[in-house]
C-alpha positions, -999 to 999 in steps of 0.1 A, spaced: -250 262 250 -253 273 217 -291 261 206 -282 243 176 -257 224 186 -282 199 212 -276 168 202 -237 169 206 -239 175 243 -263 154 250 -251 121 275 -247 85 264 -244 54 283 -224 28 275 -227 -8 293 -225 12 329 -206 40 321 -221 73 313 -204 97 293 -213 137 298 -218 143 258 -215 122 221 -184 136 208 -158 113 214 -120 112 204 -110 91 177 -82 66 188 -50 79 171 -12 64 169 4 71 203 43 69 184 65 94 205 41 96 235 53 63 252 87 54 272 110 28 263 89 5 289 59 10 274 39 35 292 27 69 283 52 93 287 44 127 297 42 143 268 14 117 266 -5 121 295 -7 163 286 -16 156 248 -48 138 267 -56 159 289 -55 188 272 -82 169 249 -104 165 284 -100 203 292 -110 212 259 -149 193 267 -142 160 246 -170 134 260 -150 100 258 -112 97 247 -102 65 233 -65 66 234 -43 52 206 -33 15 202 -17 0 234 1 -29 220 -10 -63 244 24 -79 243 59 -76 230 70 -113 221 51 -127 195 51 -98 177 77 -78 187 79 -39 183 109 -16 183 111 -3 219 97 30 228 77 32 190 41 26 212 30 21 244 26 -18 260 10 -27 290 27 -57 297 60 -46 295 60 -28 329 26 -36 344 33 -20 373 49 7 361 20 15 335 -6 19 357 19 40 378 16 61 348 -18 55 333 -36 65 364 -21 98 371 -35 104 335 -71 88 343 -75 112 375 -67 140 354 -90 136 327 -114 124 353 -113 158 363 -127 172 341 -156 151 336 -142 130 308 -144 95 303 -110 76 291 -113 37 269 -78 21 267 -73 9 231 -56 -25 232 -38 -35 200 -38 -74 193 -13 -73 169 -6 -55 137 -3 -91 113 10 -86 74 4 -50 78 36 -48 101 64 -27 89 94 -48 85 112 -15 96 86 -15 126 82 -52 135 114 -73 149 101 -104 144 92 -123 112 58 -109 104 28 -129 117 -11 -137 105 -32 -160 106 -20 -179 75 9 -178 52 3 -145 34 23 -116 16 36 -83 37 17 -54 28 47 -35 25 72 -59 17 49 -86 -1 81 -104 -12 83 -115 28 54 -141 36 40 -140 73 43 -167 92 10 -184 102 6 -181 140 -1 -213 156 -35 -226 177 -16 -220 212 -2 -185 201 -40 -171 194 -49 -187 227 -19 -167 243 -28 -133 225 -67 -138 240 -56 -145 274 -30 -113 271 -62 -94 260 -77 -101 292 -47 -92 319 -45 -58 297 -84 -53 302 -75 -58 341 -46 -35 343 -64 -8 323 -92 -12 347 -69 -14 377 -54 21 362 -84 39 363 -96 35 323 -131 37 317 -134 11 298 -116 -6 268 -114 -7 231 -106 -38 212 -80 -27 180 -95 -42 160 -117 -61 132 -109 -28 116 -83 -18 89 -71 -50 80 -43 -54 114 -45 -88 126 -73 -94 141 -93 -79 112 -74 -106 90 -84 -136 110 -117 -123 105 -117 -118 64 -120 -149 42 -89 -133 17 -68 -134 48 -79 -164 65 -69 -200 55 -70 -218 86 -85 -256 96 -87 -252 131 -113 -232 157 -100 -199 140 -109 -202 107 -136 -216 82 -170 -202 84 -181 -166 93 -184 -178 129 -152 -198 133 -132 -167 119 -150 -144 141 -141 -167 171 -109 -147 183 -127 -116 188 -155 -131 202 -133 -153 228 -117 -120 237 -145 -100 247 -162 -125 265 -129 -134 286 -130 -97 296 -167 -97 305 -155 -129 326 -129 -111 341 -141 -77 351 -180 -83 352 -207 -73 322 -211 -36 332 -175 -33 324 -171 -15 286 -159 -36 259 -161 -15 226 -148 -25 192 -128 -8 165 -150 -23 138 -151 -18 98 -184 -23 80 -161 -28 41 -129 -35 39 -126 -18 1 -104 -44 -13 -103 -47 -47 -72 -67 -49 -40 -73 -29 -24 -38 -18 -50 -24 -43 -81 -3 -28 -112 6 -45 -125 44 -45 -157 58 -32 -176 62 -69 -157 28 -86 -175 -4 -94 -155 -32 -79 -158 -69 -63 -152 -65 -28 -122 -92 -20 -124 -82 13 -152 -83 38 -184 -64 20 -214 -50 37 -236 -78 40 -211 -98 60 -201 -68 79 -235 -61 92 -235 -100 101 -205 -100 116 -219 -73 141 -246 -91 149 -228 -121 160 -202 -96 180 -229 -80 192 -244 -110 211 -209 -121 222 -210 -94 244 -197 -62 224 -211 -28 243 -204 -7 210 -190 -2 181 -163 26 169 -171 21 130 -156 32 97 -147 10 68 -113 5 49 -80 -15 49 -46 -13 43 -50 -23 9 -73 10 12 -58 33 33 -74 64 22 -105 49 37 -92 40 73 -76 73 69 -97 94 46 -72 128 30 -87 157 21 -97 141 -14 -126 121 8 -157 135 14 -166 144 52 -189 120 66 -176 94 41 -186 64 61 -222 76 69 -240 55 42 -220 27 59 -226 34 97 -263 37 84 -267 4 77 -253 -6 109 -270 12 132 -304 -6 121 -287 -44 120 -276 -32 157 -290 -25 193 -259 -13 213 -245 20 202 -227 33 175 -198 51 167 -191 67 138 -161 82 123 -151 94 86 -141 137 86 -172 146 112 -150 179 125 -178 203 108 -196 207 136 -232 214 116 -224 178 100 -218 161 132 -245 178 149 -267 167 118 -256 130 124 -272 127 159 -302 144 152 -312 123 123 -306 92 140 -279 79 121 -250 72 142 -255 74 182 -216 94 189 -198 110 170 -160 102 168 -133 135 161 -98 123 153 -77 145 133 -100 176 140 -93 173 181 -57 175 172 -60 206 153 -80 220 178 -82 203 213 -108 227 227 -137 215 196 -163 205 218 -156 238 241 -155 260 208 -188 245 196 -206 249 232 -198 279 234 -211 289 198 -177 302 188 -176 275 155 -152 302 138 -130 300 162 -122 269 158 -91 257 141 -98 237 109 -80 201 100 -71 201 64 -68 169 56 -36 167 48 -22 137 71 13 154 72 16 165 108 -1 130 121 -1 98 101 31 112 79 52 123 104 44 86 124 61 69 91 86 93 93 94 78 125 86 112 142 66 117 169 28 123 162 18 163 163 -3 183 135 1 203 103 -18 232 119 -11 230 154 27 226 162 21 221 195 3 188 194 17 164 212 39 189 230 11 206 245 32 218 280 63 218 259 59 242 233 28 263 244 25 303 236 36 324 270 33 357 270 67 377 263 87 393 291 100 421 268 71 433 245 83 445 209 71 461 180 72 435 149 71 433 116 59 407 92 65 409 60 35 386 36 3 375 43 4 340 36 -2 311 60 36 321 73 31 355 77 -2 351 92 7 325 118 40 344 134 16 374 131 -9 353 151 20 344 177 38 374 181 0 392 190 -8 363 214 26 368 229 19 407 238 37 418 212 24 447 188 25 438 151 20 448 119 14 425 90 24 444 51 9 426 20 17 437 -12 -16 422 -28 -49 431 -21 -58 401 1 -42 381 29 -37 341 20 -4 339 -6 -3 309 -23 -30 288 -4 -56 312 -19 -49 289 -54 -44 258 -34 -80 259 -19 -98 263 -53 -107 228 -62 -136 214 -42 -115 187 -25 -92 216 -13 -124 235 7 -104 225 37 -78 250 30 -104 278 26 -116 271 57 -85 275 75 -77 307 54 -109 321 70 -99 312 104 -63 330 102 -82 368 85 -106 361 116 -77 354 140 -60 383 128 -91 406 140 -87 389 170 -58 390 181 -49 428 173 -30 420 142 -24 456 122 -32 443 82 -14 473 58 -25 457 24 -13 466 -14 15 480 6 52 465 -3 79 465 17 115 472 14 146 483 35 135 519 34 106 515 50 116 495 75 143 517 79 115 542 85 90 520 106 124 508 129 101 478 146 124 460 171 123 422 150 114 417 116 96 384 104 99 379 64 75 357 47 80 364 15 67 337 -3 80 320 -35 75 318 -72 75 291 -100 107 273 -111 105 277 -147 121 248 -171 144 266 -200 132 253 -230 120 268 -259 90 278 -261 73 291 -231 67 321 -244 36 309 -260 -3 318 -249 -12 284 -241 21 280 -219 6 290 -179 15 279 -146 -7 260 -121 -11 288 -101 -27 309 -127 -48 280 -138 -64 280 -103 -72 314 -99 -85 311 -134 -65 342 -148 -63 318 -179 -83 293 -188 -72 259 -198 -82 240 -235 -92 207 -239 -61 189 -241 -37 199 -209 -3 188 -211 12 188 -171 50 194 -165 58 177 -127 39 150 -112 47 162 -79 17 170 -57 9 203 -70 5 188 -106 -9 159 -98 -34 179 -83 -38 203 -111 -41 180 -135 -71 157 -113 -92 188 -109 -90 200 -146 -98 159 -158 -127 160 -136 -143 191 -155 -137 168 -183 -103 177 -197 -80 149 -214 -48 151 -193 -13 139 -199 8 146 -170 49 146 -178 73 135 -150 113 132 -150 114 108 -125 107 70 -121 70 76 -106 48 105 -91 51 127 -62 85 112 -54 104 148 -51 102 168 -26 85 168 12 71 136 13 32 129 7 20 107 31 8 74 23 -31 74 27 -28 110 5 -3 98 -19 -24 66 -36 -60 80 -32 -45 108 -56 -31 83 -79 -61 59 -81 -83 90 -89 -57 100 -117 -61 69 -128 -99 66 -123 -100 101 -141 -84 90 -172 -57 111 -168 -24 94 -186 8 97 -171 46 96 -186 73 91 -162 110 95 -169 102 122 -194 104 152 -197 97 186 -211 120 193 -244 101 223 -259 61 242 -263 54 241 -300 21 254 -318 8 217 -309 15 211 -279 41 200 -259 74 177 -274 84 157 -245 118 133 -244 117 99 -227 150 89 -206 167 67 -243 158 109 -257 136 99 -285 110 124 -287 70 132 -293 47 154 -294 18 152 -270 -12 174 -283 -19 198 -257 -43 230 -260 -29 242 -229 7 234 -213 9 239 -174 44 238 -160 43 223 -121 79 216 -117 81 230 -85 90 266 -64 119 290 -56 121 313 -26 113 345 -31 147 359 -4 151 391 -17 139 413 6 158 390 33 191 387 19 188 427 17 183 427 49 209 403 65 240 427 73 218 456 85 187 442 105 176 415 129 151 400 109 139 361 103 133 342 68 102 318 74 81 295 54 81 295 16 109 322 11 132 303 36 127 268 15 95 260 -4 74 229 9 41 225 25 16 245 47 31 223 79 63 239 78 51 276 70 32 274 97 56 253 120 85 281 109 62 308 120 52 296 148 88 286 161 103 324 155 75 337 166 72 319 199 109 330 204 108 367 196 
């Protein structure tokens, strides 16, 4: 064990159960890993698995929905126990043996219902809550208020789940959740919560669902039996679908910390074992689900607090995948496990990597939600940005090749790097050309800003991997068909890149004109005033890290609102970025755009074309990327060779790296 790294592996009891070490997996959305009848397919019992094999302490699985009529689900979107009792356990304990075999404990997470923060595309049924409130996403639809003997249904189908996760083989259970705002948080927050009867009023009478629920499972399956809860200490609700950011001065609507800490006390004594903490809502999302524009260990000044109003153990949560910070956690007393979501599906093997001392092995999460919580509203199955095989583990796993080949790989970005990675796993002998003087493309510039250090991390793990793995590196060297012609490597792999899509107006010939790119790597320097062409997510981001060195920023979009074009940003990502634009100062045009650079600044024309003139020291066009196909299209008649990643079609790291890795596997 590597020395400094004690605390982690260190065992934990909770209630009777004893688990061999404090990290634990974060409970994550199960969408793609169940059948039609509501069990874990197998695709879902490997994802798992592979999670216990790689040394993770306690798994909490993703939400388990506890019934399928009062709030009914599409089929197949998540698993349900009581769908096909028998059949789930069938199912469920082949995957409890298996992780049992490698010393891991398993909790069932067991969804009471999702409430107004129900898709309508998601939910078949009216939406339900505990009173008549808006949809979170469609607040023109108003939930229907569910009545006395429907809560009393939902606690007694809390119990039977309990009893058949227990009856599978699960280690214990995990009520989802007075967390995040689903339903049972809402019958537990005043904002949310207009009822007369044993459900609502008072602190007490709104806590009284969760409480009847845990102490009907400790009725049913004896006190040693562990009942955890999903539990958020703030909600961060500064208004209806309207969140409030980490450094903003706001009046908690939802539930704030004082109450949260009293609310644990009183679930404490009804029989809670622990709690898996955080903070956030819907109406927050980038809390509950904190992008790379959080800070990690967000909640820690929360789960603080709750750790001394408590007795029973804590949980926490909030972007602990450094492992120096998570480490730091336990040994200062502050939370008593530490809980690993995003980072275990980056890297299943974590809490091997880190025993084992080998912390730059280990691949990094960036934060970036679009492999995981944007692919789930995309109504894909789950997986990651950085590690295509997520969720697919046995699937779409690297075997070594039959017939070993020479390749080349033309770039050194994230692309070029990752089928470079692949092919060298596969047996395969490659060389990697770079034209520059330094492997990374275009995510060198996109992990400049301080809330981007998450892309410099993984930079630094691909040059490492490349040492690794035998990777040749031939840098300042370009490539064209002669060479290859002279080289003659059985496959070819071109990863070219791409280059800004510059607007044709006049102008941009001027000094003050520059592109984002060269704004990052700081080959010029930006003015006072900073005009931003595109509000898609590059200049949104450009123009948030220039405001918070002080800058006044206008950004300038075509279309109706920002980051609309384009790969989709996912939710969480998306508004955190525009309330800190916002927060930031920085003022944004939509439906305008870019008519011409003058000595000034930058004339812009609105969608009726009357035109101004926004003063602007520095102008930075953002409008988007081309491919950069050149070499490729050379190459099509005369050579076996692959386009991948940002010179196939620009779009995100996800798909440079999940183009890589697919041609790769295959060569």
């Amino acid at each position: 064990m590597a020395r400094e790294y004690v605390k982690l592996f260190e065992p934990i009891r909770i209630a009777n159960v004893e688990i061999k070490n404090k990290i634990a997996m974060a409970p994550m959305g199960n969408l793609g890993l169940s059948t039609s009848d509501g069990c874990f397919s197998q695709r879902g019992v490997d994802y798992f698995v592979e999670r216990a094999k790689g040394g993770t302490g306690l798994i909490i699985t993703g939400v388990t929905k506890i019934e399928n009529e009062i709030e009914k689900l599409v089929p197949g979107l998540a698993p349900m126990v009581s769908l096909n009792p028998a059949r789930f356990i069938q199912t469920a304990s082949e995957m409890t043996e298996r992780v049992h075999s490698y010393g891991s404990k398993i909790f069932l997470q067991l969804g009471i219902g999702l409430g107004r923060v129900g898709s309508p595309h998601m939910v078949l049924t009216h939406p339900v809550a505990p009173s008549p409130i808006p949809n979170y996403w469609e607040p023109s639809i108003t939930c229907r208020e569910l009545t006395t003997a429907e809560v009393d249904t939902l606690i007694k189908k809390a119990v039977e789940a309990a009893a058949i996760a227990a009856q599978a083989g699960f280690d214990g259970v995990e009520i989802h959740a007075v967390h995040e705002g689903y339903l049972l948080d809402q019958f537990t927050i005043a904002l949310f919560n207009k009822r007369t009867d044993e459900y609502g009023g008072d602190l007490r009478g709104r806590l009284n669902f969760p409480v009847k629920i845990v102490k009907g499972i400790k009725k049913a399956l004896g006190p040693g039996f562990p009942v955890i809860l999903r539990f958020s200490i703030k909600s961060f609700i500064k208004d209806w679908n309207q969140g409030g950011l980490p450094d903003e001065d706001f009046v908690e609507k939802g539930r704030d910390v004082p109450e949260g800490l009293e609310a644990a006390k009183i679930l404490e004594e009804a029989g809670y074992d622990a709690f898996d903490a955080d903070g956030g809502s819907y109406d927050a999302w980038y809390w509950a689900h904190p992008p790379m524009y959080q800070k990690h260990g967000c909640y820690l000044p929360l789960i603080e607090e709750l750790k001394r109003a408590v007795k029973v153990p804590v949980l926490s949560a909030g972007r602990l995948d450094i492992p120096d910070l998570a480490e730091s956690v336990l040994a200062e007393g502050k939370a008593d496990m530490v809980v690993v979501g995003r980072g275990l599906l980056a890297d299943p093997y974590w809490p091997n990597k880190v025993l084992e001392g080998r912390t730059d092995d280990i691949r990094p999460c960036i934060g970036c939600h679009d492999g995981c919580l944007g692919r789930i509203f995309l109504a894909r199955p789950l997986s990651c940005a950085v590690n295509p095989a997520c969720g697919r583990e046995k699937e779409y796993g690297i075997a070594p090749a039959g017939d070993k080949k020479s390749v080349m790989v033309v770039g050194g970005g994230i692309a070029g790097m990752e089928a470079a990675r692949v092919a060298a796993l596969r047996g395969h002998t490659v060389d990697l050309y770079e034209k520059s003087d330094s492997l990374g493309g275009h995510v060198i510039e996109a992990s400049v800003p301080e809330f981007k250090k998450d892309i410099a991390r993984l930079l630094e793990w691909y040059k490492n991997q490349m040492t690794k793995v035998g990777v040749r590196i031939h840098l300042r060297t370009e490539v064209d068909p002669q060479l290859i012609e002279e080289k003659k490597p059985d496959a070819v792999v071109v990863a070219t890149g791409s280059e800004p899509v510059m607007p044709t107006v006049p102008g941009l010939d001027k000094a003050k004109v520059s592109t984002a790119s060269d704004i990052f790597l700081g080959k010029k320097e930006a003015g006072d005033r900073v005009a931003v062409i595109g509000g898609g997510l590059v200049g949104c981001e450009v123009a948030l890290w220039l405001a918070q060195q002080g800058k006044r920023v206008v950004i300038v979009e075509m279309l109706s609102d920002l980051m609309l074009s384009g790969v989709p940003v996912p939710h969480a990502n998306r508004i955190m970025l525009k309330d800190l634009l916002k927060f930031h100062g920085v003022e944004v045009l939509t439906n305008t755009s870019l008519a011409e650079v003058t000595d000034e600044g930058a004339v812009v024309k609105d969608a009726e074309s009357r035109t101004k003139t926004i003063p602007a020291d520095t102008v930075v066009i953002a409008v988007g990327m081309k491919p950069n196909d050149t070499l490729f299209k050379s190459l099509a008649k005369t050579t076996k060779a692959f386009c991948i990643g940002d010179s196939r079609k620009p779009q995100n790291i996800m798909y440079s790296i999940w183009d890589a890795y697919e041609v790769a596997r295959g060569l």
